[in-house]
MOPAC internal coordinates of N, CA, C and O (Angstrom, degrees):
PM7 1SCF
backbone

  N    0.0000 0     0.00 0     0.00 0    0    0    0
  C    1.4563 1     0.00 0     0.00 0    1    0    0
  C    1.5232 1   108.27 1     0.00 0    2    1    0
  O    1.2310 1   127.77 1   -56.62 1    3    2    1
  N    1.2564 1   102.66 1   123.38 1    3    2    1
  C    1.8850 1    97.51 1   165.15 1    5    3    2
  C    1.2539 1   119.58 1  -153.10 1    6    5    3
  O    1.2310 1   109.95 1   -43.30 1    7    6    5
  N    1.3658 1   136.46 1   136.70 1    7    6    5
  C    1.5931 1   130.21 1   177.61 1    9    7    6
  C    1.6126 1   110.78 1   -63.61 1   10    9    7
  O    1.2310 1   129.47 1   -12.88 1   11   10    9
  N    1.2187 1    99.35 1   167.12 1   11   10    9
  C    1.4217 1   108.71 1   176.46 1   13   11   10
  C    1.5155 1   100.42 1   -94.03 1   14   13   11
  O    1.2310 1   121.46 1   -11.42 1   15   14   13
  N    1.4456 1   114.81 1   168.58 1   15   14   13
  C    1.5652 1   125.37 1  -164.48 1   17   15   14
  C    1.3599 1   104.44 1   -61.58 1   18   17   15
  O    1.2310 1   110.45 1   146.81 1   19   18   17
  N    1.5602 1   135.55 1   -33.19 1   19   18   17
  C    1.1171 1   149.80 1  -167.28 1   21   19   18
  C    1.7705 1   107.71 1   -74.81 1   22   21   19
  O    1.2310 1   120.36 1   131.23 1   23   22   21
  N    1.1505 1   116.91 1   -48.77 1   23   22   21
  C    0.9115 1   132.91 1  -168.99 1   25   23   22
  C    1.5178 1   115.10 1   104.34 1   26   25   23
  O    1.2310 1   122.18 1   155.84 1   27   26   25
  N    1.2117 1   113.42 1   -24.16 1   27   26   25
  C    1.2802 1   114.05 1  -177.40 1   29   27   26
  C    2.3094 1   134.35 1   -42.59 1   30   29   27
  O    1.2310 1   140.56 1   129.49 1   31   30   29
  N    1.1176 1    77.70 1   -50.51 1   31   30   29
  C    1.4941 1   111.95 1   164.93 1   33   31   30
  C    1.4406 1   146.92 1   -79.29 1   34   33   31
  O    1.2310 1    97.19 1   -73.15 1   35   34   33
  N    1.2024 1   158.13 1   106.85 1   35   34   33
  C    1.7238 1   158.22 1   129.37 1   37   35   34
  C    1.2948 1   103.37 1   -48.56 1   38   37   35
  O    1.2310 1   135.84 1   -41.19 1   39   38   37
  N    2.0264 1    86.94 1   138.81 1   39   38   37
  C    1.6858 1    88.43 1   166.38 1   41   39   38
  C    2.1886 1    75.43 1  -146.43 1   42   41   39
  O    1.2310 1   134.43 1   -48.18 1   43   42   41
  N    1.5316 1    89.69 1   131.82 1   43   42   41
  C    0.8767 1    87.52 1   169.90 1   45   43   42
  C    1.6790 1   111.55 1  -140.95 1   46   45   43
  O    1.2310 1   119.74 1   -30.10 1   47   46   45
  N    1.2617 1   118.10 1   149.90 1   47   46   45
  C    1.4513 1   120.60 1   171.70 1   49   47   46
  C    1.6668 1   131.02 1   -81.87 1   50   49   47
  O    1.2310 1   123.01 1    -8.52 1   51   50   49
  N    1.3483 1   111.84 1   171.48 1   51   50   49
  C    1.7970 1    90.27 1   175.28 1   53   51   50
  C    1.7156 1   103.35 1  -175.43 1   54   53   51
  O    1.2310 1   118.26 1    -3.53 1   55   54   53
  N    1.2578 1   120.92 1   176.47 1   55   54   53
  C    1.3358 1   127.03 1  -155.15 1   57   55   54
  C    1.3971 1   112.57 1   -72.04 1   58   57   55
  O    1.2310 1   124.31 1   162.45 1   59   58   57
  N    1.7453 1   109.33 1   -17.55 1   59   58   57
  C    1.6809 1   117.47 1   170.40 1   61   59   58
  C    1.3663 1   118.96 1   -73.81 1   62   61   59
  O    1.2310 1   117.12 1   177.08 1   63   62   61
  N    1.4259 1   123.09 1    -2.92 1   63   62   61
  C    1.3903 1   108.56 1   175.19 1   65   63   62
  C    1.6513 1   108.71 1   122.26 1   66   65   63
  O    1.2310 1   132.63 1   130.90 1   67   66   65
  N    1.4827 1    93.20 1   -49.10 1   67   66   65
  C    1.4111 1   100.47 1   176.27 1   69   67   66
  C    1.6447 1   132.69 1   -71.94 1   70   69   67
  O    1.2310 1   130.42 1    -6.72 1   71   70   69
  N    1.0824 1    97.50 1   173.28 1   71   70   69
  C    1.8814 1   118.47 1   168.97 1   73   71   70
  C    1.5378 1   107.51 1  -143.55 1   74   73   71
  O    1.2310 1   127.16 1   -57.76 1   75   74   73
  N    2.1732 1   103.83 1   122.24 1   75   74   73
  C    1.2705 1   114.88 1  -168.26 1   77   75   74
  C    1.6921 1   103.36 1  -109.86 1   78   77   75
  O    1.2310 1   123.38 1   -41.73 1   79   78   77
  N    1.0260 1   111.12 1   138.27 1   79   78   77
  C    1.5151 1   120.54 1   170.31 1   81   79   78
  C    1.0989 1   123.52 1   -72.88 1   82   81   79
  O    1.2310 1   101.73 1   -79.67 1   83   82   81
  N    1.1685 1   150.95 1   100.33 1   83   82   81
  C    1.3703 1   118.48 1  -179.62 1   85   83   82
  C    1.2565 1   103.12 1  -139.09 1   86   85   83
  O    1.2310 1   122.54 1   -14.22 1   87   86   85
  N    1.9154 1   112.74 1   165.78 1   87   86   85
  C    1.4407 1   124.34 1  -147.56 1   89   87   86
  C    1.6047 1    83.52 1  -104.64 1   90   89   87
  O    1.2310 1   121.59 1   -40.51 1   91   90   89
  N    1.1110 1   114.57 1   139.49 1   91   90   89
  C    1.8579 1   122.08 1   179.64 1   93   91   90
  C    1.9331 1   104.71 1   -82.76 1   94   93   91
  O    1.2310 1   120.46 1   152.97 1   95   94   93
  N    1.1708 1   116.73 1   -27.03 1   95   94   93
  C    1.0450 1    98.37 1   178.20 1   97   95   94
  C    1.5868 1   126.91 1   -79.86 1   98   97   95
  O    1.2310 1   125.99 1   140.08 1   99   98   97
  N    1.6302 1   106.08 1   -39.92 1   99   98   97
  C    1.0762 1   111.82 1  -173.77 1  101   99   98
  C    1.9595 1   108.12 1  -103.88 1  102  101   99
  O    1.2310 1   121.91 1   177.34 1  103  102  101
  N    0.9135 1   113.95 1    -2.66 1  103  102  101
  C    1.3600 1   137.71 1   134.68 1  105  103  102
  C    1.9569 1    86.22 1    81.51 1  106  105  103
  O    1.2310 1   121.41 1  -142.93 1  107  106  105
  N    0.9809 1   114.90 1    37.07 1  107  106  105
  C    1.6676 1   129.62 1   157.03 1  109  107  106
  C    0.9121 1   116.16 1  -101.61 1  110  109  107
  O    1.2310 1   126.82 1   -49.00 1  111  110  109
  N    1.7723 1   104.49 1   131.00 1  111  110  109
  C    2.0180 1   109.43 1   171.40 1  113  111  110
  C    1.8690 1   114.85 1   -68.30 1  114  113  111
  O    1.2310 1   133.82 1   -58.27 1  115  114  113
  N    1.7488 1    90.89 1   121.73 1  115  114  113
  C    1.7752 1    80.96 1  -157.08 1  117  115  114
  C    2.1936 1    87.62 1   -88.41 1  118  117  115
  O    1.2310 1   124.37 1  -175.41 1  119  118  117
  N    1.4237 1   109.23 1     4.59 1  119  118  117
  C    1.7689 1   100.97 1  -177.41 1  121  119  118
  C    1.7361 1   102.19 1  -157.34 1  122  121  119
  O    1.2310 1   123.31 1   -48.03 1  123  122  121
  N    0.7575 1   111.26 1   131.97 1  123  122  121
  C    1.4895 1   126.09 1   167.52 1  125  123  122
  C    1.5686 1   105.20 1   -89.16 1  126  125  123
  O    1.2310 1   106.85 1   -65.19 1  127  126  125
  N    0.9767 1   142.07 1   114.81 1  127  126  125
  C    1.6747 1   147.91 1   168.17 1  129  127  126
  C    1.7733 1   107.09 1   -83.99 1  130  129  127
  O    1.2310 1   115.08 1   -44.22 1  131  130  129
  N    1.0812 1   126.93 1   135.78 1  131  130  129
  C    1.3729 1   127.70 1  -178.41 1  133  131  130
  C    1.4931 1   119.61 1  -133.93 1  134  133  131
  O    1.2310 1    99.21 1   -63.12 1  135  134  133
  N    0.9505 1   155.04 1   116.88 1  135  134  133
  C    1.6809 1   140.74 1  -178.78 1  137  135  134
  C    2.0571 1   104.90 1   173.84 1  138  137  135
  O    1.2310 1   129.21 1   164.37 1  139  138  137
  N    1.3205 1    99.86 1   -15.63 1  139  138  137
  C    1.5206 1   110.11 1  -165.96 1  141  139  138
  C    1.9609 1   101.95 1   -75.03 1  142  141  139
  O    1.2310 1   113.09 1   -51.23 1  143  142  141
  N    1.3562 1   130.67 1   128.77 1  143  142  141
  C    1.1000 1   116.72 1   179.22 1  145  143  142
  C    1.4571 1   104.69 1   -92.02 1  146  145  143
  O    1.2310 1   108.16 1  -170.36 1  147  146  145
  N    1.0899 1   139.72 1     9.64 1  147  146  145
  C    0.9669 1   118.81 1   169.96 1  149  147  146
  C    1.6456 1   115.01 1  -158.27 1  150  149  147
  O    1.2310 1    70.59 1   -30.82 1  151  150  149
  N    1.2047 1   176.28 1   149.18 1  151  150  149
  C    1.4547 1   171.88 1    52.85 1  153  151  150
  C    1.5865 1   105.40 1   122.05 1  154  153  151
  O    1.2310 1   119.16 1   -70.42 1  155  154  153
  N    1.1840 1   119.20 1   109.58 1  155  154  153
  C    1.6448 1   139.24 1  -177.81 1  157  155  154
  C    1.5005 1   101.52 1   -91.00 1  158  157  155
  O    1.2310 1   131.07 1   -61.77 1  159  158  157
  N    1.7856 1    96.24 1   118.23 1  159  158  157
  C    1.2344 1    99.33 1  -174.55 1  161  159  158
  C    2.0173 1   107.58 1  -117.29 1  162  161  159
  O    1.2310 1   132.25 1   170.04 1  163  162  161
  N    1.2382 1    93.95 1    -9.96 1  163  162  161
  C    1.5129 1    89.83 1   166.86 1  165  163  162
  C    1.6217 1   113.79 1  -138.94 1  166  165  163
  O    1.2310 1   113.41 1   -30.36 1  167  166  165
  N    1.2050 1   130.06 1   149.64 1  167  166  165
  C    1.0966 1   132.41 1   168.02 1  169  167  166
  C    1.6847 1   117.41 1  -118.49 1  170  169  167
  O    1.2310 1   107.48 1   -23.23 1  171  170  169
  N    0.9344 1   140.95 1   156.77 1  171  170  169
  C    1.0314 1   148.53 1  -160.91 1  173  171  170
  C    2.0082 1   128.75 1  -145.13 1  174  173  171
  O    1.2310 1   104.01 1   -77.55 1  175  174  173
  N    1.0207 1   147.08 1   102.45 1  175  174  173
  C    1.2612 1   141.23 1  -174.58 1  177  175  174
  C    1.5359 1   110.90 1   -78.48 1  178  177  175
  O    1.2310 1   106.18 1   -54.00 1  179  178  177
  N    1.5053 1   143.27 1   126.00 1  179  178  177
  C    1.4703 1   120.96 1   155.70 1  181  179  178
  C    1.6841 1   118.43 1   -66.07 1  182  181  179
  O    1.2310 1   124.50 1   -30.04 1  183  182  181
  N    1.4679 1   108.97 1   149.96 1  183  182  181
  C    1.4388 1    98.04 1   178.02 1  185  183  182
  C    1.4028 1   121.23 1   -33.73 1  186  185  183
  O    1.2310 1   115.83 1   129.56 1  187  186  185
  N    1.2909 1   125.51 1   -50.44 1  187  186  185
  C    1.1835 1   121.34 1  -166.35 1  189  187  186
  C    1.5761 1   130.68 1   -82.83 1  190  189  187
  O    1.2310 1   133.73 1  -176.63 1  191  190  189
  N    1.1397 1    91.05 1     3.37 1  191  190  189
  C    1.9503 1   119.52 1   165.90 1  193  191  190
  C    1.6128 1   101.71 1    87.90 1  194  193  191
  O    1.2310 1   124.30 1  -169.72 1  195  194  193
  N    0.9251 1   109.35 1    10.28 1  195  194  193
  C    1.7005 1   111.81 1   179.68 1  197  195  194
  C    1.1194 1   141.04 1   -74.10 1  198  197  195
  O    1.2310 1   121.88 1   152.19 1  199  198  197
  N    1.6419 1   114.00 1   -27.81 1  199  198  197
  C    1.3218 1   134.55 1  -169.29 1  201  199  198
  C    1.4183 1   103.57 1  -139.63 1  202  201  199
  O    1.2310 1   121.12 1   -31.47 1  203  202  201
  N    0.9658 1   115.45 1   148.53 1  203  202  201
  C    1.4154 1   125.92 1   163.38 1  205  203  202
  C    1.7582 1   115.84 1  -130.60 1  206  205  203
  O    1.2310 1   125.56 1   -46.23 1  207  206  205
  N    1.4852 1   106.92 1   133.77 1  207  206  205
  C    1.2900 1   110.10 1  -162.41 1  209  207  206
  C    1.8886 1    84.37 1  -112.26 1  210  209  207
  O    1.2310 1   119.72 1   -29.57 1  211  210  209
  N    1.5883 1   118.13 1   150.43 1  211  210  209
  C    1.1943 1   127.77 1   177.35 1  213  211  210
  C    1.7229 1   119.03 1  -140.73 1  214  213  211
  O    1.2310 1   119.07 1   -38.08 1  215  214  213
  N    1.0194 1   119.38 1   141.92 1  215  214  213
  C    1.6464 1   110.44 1  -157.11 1  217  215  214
  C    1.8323 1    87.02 1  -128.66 1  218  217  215
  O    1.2310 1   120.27 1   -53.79 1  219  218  217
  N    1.2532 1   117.09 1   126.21 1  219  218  217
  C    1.5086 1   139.66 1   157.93 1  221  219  218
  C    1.0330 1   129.85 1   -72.18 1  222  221  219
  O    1.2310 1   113.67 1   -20.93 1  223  222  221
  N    1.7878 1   129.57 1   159.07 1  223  222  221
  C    1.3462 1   131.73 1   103.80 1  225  223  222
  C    1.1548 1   126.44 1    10.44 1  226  225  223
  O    1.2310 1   135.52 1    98.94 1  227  226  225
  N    1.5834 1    87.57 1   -81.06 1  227  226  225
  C    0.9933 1   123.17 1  -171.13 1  229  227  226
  C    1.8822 1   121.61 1   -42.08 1  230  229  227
  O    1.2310 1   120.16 1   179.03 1  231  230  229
  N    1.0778 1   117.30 1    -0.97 1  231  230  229
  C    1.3389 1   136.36 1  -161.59 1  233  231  230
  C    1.3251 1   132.20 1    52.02 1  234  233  231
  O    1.2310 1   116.61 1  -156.35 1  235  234  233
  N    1.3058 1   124.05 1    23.65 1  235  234  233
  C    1.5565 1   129.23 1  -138.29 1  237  235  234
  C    1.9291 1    86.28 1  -159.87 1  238  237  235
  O    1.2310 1   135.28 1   -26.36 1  239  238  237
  N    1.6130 1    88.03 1   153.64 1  239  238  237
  C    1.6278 1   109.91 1  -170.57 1  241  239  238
  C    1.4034 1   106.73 1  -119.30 1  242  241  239
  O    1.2310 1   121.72 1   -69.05 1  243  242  241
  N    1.0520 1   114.32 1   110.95 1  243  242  241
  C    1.9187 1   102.57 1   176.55 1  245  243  242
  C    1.5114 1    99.52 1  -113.51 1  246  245  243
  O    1.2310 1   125.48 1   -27.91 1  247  246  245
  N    1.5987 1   107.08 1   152.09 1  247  246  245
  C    1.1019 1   148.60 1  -165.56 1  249  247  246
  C    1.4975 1    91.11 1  -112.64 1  250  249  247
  O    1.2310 1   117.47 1   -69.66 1  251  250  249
  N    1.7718 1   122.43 1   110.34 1  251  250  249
  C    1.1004 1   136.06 1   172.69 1  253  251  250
  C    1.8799 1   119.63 1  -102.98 1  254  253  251
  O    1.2310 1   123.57 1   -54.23 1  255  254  253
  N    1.1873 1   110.75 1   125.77 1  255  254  253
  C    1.7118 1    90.57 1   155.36 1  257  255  254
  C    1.2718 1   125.88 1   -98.86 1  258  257  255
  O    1.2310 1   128.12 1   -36.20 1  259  258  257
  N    1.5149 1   101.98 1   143.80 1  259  258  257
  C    1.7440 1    96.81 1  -167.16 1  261  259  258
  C    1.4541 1   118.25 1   -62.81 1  262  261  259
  O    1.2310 1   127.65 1   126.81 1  263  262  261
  N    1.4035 1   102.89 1   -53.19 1  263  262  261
  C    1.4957 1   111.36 1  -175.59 1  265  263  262
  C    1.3690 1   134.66 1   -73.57 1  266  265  263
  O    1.2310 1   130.40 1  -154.89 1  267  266  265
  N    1.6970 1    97.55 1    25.11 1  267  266  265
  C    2.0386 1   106.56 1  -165.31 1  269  267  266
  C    1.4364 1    89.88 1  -136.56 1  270  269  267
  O    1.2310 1   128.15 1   125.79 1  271  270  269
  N    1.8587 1   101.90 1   -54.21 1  271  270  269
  C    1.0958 1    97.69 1   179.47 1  273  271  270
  C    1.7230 1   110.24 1    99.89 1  274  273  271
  O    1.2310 1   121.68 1  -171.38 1  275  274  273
  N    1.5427 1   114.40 1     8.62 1  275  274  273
  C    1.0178 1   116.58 1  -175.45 1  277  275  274
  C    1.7743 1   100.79 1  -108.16 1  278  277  275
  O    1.2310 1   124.88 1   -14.42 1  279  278  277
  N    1.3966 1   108.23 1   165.58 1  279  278  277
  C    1.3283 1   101.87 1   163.36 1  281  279  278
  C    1.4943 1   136.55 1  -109.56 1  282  281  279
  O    1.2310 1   133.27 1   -80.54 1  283  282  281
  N    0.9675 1    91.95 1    99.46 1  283  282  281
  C    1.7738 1   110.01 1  -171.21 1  285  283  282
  C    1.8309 1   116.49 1   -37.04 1  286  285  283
  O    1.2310 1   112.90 1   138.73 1  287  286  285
  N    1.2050 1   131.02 1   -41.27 1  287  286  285
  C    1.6510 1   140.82 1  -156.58 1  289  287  286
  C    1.2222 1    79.21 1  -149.43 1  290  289  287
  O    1.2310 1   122.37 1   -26.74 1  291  290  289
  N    1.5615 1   113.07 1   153.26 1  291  290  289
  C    1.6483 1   148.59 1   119.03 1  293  291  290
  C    1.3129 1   125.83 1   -98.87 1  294  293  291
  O    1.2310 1   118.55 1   -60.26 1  295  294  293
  N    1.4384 1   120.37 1   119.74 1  295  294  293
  C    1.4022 1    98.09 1  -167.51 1  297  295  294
  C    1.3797 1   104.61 1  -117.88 1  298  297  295
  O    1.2310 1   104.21 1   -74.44 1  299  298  297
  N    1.5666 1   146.74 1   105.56 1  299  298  297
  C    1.1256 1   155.06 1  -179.34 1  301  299  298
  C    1.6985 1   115.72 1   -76.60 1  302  301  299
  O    1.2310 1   120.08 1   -46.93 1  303  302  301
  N    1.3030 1   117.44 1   133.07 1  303  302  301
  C    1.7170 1   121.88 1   166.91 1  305  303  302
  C    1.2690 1   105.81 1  -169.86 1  306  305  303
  O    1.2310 1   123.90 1   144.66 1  307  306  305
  N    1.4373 1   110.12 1   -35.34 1  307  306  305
  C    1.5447 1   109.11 1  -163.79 1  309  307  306
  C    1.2517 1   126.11 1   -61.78 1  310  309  307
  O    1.2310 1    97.25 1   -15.68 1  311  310  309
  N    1.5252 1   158.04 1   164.32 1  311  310  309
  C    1.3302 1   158.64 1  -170.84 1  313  311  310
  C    1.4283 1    99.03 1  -116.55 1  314  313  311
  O    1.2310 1   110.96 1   173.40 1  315  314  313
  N    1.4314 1   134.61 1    -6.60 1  315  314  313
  C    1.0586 1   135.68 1  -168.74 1  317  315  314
  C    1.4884 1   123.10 1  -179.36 1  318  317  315
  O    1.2310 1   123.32 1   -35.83 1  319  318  317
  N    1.3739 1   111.23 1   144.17 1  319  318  317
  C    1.5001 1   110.54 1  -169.91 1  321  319  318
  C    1.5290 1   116.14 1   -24.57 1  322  321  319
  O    1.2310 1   118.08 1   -17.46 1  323  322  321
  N    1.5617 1   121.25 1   162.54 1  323  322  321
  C    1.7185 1   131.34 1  -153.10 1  325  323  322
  C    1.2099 1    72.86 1  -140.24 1  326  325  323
  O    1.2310 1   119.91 1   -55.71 1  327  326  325
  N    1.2851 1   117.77 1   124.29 1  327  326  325
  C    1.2720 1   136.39 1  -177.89 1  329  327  326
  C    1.6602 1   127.61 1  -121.51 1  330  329  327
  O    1.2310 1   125.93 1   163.61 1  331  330  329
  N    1.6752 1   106.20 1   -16.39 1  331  330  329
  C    1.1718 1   125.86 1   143.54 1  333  331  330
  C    1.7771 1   124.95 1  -131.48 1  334  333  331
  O    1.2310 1   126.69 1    -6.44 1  335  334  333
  N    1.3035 1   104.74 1   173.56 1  335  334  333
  C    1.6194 1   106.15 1   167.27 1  337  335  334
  C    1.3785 1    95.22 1  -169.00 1  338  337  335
  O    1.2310 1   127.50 1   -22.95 1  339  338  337
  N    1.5484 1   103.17 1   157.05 1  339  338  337
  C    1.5827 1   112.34 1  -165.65 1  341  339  338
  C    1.6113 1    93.19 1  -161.44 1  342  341  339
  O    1.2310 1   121.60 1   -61.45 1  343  342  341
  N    1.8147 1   114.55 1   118.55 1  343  342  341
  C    1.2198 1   107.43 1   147.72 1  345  343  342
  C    1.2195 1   147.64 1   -47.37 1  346  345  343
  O    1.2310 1   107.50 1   -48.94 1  347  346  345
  N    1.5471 1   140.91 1   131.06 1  347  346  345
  C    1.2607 1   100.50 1  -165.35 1  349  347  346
  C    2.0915 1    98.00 1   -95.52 1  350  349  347
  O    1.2310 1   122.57 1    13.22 1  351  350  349
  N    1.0945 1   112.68 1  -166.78 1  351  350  349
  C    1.8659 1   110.40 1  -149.50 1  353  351  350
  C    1.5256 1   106.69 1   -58.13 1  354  353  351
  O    1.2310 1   125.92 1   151.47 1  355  354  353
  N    1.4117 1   106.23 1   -28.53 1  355  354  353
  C    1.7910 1   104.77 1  -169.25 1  357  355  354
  C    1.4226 1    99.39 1   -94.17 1  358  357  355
  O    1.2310 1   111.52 1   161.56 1  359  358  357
  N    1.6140 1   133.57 1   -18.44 1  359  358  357
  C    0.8076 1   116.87 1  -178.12 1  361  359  358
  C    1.3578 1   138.49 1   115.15 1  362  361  359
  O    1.2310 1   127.42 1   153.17 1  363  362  361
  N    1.7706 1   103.33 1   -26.83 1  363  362  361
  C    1.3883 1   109.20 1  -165.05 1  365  363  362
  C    2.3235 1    92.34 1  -101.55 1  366  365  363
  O    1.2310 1   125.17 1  -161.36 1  367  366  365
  N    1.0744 1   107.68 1    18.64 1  367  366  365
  C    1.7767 1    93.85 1   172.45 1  369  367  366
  C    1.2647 1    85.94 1  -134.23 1  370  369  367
  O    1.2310 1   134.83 1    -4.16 1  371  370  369
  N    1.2949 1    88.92 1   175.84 1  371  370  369
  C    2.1050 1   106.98 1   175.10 1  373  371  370
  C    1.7731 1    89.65 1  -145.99 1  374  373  371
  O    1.2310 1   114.56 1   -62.40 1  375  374  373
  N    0.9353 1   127.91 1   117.60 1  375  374  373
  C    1.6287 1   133.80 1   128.24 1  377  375  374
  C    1.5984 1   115.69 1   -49.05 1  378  377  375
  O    1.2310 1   124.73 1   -33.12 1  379  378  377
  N    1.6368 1   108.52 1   146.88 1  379  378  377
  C    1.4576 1   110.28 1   166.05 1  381  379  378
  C    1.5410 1    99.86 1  -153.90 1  382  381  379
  O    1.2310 1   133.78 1   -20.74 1  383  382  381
  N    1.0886 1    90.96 1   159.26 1  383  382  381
  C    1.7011 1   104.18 1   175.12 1  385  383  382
  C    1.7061 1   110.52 1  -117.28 1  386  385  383
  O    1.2310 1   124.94 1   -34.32 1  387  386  385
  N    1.3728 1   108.12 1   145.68 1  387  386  385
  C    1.4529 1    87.03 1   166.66 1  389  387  386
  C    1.5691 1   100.19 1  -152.72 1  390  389  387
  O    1.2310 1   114.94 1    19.98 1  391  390  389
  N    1.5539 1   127.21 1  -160.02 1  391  390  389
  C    1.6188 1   134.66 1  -175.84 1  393  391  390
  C    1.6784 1   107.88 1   -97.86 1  394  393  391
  O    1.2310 1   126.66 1  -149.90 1  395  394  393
  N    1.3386 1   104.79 1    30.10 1  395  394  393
  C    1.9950 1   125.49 1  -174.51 1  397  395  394
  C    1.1048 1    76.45 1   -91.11 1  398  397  395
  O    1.2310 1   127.12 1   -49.37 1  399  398  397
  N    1.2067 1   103.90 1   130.63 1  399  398  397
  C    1.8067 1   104.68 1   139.36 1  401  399  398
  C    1.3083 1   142.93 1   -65.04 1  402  401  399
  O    1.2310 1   120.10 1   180.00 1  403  402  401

């Protein structure tokens, strides 16, 4: 679970696969994200509230846009679930961690 820089926003992940958007004030999921095969264990905001990066089970990193809602990149390497991911401040890398050795 994490807000976006604004505050405006939740994006949180969960054991169905998905990543939900939701508006903090009026506290409705304004996007359902779908593409993950298996249980989203990190979610991620870019500074500029645009993208959202999400790390799996599933072993794989997707590259989300916020405002479409589609997923732009998959990024494959890991041997084992990605258990974090973090933009770094400008935006253009992502770090991840995962249970790879």
């Amino acid at each position: 679970v994490v807000f976006s820089s604004d505050g405006t926003k939740i994006a949180s992940g969960s054991n169905d696969s998905a990543i939900r958007i939701w508006d903090v004030r009026s506290g409705q999921c304004e996007n359902t994200l779908k593409g993950h095969d298996d249980s989203v264990n990190s979610v991620v905001f870019s500074s500029d509230g645009t993208k959202i990066a999400s790390g799996s089970l599933d072993k794989t990193i997707r590259i989300w846009d916020v405002r479409s809602g589609q997923c732009e990149n998959t990024l494959k390497g890991h041997d084992d679930s990605v258990n974090s991911v973090v933009f770094s401040s400008d935006g253009t890398k992502i770090a991840s961690g995962s249970l790879d050795c």
